[in-house]
LUMVO-504750 format. One record per atom (N, C-alpha, C): z, y, x; residue in one letter. Coordinates in nm, 2 decimals. Layout:
residues N
(node (Z, Y, X), "A")
...
end
This chain:
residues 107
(node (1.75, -3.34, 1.89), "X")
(node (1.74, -3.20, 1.88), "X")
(node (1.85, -3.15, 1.79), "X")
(node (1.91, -3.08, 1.84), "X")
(node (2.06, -2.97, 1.75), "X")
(node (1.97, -2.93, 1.63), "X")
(node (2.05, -2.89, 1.56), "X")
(node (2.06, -2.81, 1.43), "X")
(node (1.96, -2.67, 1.46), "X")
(node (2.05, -2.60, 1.56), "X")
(node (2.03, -2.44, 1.65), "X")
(node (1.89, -2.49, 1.73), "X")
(node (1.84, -2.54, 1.76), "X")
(node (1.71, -2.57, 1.84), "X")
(node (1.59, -2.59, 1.79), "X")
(node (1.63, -2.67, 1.68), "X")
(node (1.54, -2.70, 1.55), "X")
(node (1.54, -2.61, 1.49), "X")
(node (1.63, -2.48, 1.46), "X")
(node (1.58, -2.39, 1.37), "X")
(node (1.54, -2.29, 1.43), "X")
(node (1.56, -2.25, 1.59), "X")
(node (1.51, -2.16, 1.69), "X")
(node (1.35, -2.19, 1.70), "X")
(node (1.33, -2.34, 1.69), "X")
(node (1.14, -2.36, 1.67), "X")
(node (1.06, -2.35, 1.58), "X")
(node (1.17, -2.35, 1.48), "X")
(node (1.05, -2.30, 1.40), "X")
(node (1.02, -2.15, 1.37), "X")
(node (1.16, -2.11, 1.37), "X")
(node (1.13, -1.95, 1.36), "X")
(node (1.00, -1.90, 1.50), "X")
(node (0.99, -1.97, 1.57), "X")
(node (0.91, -1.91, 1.67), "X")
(node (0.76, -1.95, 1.64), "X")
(node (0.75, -2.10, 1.59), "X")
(node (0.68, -2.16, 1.56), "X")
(node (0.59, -2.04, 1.39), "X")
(node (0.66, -1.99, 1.34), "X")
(node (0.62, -1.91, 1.22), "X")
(node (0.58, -1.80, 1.30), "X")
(node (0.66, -1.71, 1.41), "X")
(node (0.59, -1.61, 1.42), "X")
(node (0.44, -1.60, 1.52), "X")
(node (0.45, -1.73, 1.60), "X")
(node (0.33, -1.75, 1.64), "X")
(node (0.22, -1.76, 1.57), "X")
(node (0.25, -1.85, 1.39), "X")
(node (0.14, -1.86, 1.32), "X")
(node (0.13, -1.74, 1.27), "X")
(node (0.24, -1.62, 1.26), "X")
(node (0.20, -1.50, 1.14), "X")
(node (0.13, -1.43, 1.29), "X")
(node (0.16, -1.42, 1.39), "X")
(node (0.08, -1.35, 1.49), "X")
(node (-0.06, -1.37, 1.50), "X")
(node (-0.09, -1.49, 1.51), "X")
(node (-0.25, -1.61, 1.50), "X")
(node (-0.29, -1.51, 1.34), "X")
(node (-0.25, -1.52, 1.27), "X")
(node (-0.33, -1.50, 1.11), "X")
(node (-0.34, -1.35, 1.11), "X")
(node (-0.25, -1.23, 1.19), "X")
(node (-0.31, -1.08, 1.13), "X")
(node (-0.40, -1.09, 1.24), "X")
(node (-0.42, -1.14, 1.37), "X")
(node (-0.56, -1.15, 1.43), "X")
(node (-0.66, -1.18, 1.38), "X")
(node (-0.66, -1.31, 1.31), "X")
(node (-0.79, -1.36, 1.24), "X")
(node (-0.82, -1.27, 1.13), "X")
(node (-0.73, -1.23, 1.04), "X")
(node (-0.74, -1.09, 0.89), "X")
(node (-0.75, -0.93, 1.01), "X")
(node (-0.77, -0.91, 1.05), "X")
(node (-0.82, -0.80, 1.16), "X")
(node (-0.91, -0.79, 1.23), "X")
(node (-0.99, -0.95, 1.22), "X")
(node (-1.13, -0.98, 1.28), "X")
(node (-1.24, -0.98, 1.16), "X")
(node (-1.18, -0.98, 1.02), "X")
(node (-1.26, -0.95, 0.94), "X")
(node (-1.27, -0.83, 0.89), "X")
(node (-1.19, -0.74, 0.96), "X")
(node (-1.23, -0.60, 0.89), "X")
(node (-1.29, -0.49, 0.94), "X")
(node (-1.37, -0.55, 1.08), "X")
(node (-1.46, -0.51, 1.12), "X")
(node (-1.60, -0.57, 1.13), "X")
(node (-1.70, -0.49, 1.18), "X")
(node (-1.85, -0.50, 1.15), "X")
(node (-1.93, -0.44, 1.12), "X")
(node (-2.05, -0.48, 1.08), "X")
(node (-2.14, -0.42, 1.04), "X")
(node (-2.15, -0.48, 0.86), "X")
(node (-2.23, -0.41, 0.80), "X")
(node (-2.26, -0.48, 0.66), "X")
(node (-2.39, -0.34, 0.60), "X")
(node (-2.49, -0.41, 0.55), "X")
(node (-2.59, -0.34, 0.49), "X")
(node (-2.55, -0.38, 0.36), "X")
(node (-2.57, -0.28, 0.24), "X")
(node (-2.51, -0.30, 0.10), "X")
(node (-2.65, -0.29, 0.03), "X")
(node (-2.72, -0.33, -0.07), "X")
(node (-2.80, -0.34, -0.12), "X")
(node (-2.92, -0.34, -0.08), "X")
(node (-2.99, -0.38, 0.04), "X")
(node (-3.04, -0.37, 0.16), "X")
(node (-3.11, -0.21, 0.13), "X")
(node (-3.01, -0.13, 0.12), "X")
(node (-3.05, 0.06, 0.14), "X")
(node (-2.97, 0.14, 0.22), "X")
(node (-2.84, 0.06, 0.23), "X")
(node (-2.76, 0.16, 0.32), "X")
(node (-2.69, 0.06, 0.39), "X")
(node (-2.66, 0.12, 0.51), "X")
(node (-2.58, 0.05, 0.61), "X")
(node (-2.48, 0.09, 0.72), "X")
(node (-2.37, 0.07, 0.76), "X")
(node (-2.26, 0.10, 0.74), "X")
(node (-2.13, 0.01, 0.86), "X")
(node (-2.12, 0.07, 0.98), "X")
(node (-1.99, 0.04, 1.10), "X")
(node (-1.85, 0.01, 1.01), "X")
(node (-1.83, -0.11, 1.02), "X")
(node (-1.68, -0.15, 0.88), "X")
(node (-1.56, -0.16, 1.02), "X")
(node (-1.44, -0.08, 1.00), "X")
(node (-1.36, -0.01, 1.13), "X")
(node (-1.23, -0.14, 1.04), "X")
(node (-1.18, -0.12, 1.16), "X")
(node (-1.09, -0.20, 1.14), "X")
(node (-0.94, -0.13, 1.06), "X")
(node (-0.92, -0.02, 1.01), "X")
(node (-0.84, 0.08, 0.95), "X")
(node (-0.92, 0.07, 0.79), "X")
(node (-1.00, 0.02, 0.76), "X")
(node (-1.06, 0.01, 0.61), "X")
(node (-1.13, 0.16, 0.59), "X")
(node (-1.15, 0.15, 0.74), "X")
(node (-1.33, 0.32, 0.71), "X")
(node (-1.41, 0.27, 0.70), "X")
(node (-1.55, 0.32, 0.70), "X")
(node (-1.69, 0.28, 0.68), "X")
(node (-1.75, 0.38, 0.76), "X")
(node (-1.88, 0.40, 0.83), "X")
(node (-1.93, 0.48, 0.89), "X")
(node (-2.09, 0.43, 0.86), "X")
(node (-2.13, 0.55, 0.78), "X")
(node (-2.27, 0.50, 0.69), "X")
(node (-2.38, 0.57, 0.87), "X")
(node (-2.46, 0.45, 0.92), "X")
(node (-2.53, 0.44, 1.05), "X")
(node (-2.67, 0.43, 1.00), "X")
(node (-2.75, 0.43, 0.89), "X")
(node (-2.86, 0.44, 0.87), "X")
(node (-2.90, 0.43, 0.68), "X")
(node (-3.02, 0.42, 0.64), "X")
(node (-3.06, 0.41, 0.50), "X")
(node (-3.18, 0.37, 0.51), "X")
(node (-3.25, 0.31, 0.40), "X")
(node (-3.36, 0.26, 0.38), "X")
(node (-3.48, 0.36, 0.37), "X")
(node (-3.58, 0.34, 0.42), "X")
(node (-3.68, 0.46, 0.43), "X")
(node (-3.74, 0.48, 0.33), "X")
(node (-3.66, 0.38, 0.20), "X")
(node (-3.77, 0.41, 0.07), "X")
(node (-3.70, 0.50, 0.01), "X")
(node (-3.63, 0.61, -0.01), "X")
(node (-3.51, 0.61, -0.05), "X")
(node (-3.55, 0.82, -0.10), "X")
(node (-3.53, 0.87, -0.20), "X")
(node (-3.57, 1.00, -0.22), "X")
(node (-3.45, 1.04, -0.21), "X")
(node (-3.34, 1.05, -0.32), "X")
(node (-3.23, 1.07, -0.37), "X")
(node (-3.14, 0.97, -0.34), "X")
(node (-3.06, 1.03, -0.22), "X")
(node (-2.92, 0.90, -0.22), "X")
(node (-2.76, 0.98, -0.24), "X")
(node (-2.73, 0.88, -0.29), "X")
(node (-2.59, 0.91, -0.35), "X")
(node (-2.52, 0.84, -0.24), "X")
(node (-2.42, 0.93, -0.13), "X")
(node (-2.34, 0.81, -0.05), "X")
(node (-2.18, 0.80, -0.12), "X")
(node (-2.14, 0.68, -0.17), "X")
(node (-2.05, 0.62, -0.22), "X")
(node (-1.92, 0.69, -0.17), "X")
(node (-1.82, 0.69, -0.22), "X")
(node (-1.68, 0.76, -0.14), "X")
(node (-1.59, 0.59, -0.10), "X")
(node (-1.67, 0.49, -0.18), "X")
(node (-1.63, 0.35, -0.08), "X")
(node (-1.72, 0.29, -0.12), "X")
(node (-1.68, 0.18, -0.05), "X")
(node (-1.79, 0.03, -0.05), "X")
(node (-1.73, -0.10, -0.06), "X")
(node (-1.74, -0.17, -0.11), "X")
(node (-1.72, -0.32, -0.15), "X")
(node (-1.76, -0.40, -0.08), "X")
(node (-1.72, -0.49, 0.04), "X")
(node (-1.77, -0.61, 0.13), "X")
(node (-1.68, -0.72, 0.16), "X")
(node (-1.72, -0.79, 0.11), "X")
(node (-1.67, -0.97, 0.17), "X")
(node (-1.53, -0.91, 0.16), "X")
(node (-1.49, -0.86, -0.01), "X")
(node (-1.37, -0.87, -0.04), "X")
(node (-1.27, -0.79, -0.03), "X")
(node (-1.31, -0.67, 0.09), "X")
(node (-1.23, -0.58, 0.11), "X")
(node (-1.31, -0.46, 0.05), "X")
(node (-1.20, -0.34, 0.03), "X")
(node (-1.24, -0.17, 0.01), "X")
(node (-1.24, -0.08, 0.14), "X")
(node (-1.35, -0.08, 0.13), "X")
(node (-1.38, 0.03, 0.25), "X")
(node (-1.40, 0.19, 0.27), "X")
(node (-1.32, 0.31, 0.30), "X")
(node (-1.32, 0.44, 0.19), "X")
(node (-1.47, 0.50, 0.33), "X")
(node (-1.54, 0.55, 0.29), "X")
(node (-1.66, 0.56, 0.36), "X")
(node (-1.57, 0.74, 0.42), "X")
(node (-1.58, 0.75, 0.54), "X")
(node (-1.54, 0.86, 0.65), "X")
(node (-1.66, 0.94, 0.72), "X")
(node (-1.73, 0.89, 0.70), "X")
(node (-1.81, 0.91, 0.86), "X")
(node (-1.92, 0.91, 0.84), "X")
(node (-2.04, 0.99, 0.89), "X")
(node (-2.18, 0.98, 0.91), "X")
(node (-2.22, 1.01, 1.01), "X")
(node (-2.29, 0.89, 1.06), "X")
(node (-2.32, 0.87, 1.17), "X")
(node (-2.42, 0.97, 1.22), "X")
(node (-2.45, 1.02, 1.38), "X")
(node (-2.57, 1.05, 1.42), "X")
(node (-2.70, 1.00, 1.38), "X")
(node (-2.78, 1.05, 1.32), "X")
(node (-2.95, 1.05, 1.32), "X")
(node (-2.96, 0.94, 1.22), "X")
(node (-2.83, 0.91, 1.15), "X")
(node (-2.83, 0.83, 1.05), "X")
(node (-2.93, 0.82, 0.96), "X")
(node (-3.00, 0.95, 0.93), "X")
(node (-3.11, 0.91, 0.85), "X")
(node (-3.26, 0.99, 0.90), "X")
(node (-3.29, 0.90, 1.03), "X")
(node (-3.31, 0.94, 1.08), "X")
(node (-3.51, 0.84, 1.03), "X")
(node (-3.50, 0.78, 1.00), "X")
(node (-3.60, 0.67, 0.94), "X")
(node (-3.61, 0.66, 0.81), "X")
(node (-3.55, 0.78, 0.73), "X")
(node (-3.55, 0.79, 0.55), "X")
(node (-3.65, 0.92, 0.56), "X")
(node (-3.80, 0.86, 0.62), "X")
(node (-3.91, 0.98, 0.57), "X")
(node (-3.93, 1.03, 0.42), "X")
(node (-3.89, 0.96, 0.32), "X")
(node (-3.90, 1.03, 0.19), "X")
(node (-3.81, 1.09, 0.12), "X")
(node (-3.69, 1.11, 0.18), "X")
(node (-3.56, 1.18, 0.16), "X")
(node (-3.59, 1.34, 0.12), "X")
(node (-3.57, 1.34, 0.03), "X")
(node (-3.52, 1.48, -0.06), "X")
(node (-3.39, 1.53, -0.06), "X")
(node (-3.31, 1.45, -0.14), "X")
(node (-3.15, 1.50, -0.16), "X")
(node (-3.07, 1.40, -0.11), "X")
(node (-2.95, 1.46, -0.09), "X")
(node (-2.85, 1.37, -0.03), "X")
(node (-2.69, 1.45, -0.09), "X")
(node (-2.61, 1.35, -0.15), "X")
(node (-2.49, 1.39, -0.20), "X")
(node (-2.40, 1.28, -0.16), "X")
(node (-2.27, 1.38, -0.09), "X")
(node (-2.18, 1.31, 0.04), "X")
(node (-2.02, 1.37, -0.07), "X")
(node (-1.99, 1.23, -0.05), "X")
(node (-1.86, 1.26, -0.11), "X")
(node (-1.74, 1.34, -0.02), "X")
(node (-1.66, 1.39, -0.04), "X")
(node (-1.54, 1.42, -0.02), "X")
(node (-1.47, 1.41, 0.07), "X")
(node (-1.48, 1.24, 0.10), "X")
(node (-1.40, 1.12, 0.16), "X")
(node (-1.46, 1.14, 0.28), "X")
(node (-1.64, 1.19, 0.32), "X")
(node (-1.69, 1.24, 0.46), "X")
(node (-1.61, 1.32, 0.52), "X")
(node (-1.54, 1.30, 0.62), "X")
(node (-1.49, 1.44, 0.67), "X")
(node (-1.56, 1.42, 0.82), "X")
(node (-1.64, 1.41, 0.86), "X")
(node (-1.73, 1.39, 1.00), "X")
(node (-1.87, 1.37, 1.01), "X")
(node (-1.98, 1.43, 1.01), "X")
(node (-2.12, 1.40, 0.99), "X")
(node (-2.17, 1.43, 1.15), "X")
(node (-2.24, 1.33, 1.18), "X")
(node (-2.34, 1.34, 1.33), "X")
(node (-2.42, 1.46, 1.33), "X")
(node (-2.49, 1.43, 1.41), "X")
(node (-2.62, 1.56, 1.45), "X")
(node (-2.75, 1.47, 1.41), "X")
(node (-2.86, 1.53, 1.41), "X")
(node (-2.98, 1.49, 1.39), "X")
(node (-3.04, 1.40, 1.52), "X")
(node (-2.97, 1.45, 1.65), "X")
(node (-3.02, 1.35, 1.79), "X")
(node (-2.88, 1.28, 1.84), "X")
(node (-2.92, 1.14, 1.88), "X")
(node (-2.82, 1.07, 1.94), "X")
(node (-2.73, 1.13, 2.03), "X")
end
């Protein structure tokens, strides 16, 4: 094998592995994740959060302007439809800033 052939494979050989690795790091930045088992939350692959439900024990909730999961920052965007739609003891609710999109009360 040349000089020029040997170093044509591995350069290819690197960008196949850096191609392989932002797939696998872009498969973890989405999902689901419940945080304290009270709120729960669609993890987007852009580092949004979309809060999809809350615990029905719950009077006063504070929704976060992020969230902390398996390592990454998540800035919370979005509230989902009928999200709290199973929080029968719900009084107040205080939505940060960072919400710029809230659902309706029906699916």
């Amino acid at each position: 094998m040349t000089h020029l052939t040997s170093f044509s494979l591995k350069r290819w050989l690197s960008l196949l592995l850096l191609l392989i690795g932002l797939n696998v790091t872009r498969a973890a930045y989405s999902g689901t994740a419940t945080i304290d088992q009270v709120l729960s939350y669609s993890l987007n692959s852009n580092n949004t959060a979309t809060l999809t439900g809350c615990s029905n024990t719950l009077r006063d909730l504070v929704i976060p302007s992020t969230i902390e999961y398996a390592g990454y920052t998540y800035t919370v965007t979005e509230i989902r439809n009928s999200a709290f739609a199973n929080c029968y003891l719900l009084e107040s609710i205080s939505i940060p800033a960072s919400v710029t999109s809230i659902g309706s009360s029906t699916s």
